[in-house]
N, C-alpha and C positions, 0 to 999 in steps of 0.2 A: 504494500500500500504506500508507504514511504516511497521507493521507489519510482512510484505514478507521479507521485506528487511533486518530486526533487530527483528528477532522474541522473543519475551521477553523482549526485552530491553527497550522498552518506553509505559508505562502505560496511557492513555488516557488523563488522569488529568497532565500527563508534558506538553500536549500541551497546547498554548496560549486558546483553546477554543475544551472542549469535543462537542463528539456527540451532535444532537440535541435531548433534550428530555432524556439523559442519569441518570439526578437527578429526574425523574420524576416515578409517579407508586413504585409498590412494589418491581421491582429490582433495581430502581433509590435509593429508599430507602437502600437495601442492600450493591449497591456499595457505600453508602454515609458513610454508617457507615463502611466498611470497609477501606474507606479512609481518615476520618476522623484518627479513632485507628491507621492503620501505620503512618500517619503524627505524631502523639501525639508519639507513643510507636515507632516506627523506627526510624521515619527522626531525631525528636526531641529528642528522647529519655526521655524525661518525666515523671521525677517519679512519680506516681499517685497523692500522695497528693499536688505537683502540678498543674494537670490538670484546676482545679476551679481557680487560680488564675493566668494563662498564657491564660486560651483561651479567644478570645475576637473578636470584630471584626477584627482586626487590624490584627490578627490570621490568617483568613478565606483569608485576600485578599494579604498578604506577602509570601502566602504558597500556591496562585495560586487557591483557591478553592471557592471562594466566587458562583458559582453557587451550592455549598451545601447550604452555607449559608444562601442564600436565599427561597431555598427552604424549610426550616424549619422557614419562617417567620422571619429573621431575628435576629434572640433571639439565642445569645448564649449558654442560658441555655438549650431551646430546641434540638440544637443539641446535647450537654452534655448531657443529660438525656437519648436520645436515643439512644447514644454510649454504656455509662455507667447507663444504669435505677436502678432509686432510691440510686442509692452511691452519690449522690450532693446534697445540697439541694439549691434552688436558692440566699438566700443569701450569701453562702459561695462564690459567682462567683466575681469578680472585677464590674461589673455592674449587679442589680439585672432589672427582665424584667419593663419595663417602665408600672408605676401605681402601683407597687407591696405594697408598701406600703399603699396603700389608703383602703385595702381592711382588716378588722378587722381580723380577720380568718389568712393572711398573719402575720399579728403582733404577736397576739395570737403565734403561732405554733414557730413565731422564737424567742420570746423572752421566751417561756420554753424551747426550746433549750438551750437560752444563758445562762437562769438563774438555771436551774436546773442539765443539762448536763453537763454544761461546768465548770460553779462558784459553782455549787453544794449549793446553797439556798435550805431550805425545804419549805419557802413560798413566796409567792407574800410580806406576811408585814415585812419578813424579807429583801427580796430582797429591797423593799423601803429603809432600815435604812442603809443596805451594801453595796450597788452598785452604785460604781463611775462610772463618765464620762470614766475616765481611759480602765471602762471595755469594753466598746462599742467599744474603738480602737485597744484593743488588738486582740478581736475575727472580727475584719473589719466591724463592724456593727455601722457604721457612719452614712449611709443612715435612720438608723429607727434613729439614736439619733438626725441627723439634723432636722429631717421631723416632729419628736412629742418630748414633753417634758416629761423625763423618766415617770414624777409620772403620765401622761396623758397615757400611754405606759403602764404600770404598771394595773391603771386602768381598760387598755381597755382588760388586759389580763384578769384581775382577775373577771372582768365582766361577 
């Protein structure tokens, strides 16, 4: 009826409450990632290397959209990824998905990120001798420094 009345002018997601079932299936999917991207790249304006550390929950339910949010399980990342596949990686985000650390493979993967891409170490025994506390805060990687002790961290990668 809106529609009739204002045709173009109000996109489903300004109302208090989409269709039912609108987030759902594979065009729920489409329109999700379509309105995720204009929130981030339109409304927002958001420069990409932003994205990782603006979106969040707090994101999802200020910007009226929280039945996306949902529907990707509630994981920030997951919608991020499926906006943007593979340009993130989960730790890069302001909250990594809950247990992310627990899982060896997770540590592994991001601290050769940290250590090799980022600080540019050629080894795990270098990385031991040269890498401060310092470094975990500059690249937001607080979460793996709180959770394990570096040379445990270290360890687990070189394992």
């Amino acid at each position: 009826m809106i529609e009739n009345a204002y045709p173009g002018k109000f996109k489903p997601w300004d109302f208090k409450q989409v269709p039912r079932n609108y987030w759902i299936g594979e065009n729920g999917k489409k329109r999700a990632i379509e309105v995720v991207r204009y929130m981030i790249e339109e409304k927002c304006k958001m420069a990409h290397h932003e994205v990782p550390l603006r979106i969040n929950h707090r994101f999802f339910k200020v910007h009226g959209i929280g039945g996306i949010f949902n529907s990707f399980g509630d994981s920030p990342y997951q919608v991020i990824n499926t906006v943007y596949p593979g340009q993130f990686q989960p730790w890069e985000l302001a909250n990594v998905p809950m247990n992310y650390w627990q899982n060896p493979e997770n540590i592994k993967k991001t601290l050769d990120w940290l250590l090799f891409s980022k600080l540019g170490f050629s080894s795990y025994e270098e990385a031991l001798v040269k890498l401060r506390k310092n470094d975990f805060f500059q690249y937001r990687m607080t979460g793996i420094f709180q959770s394990h002790s570096v040379s445990n961290c270290l360890e687990c990668s070189n394992g």
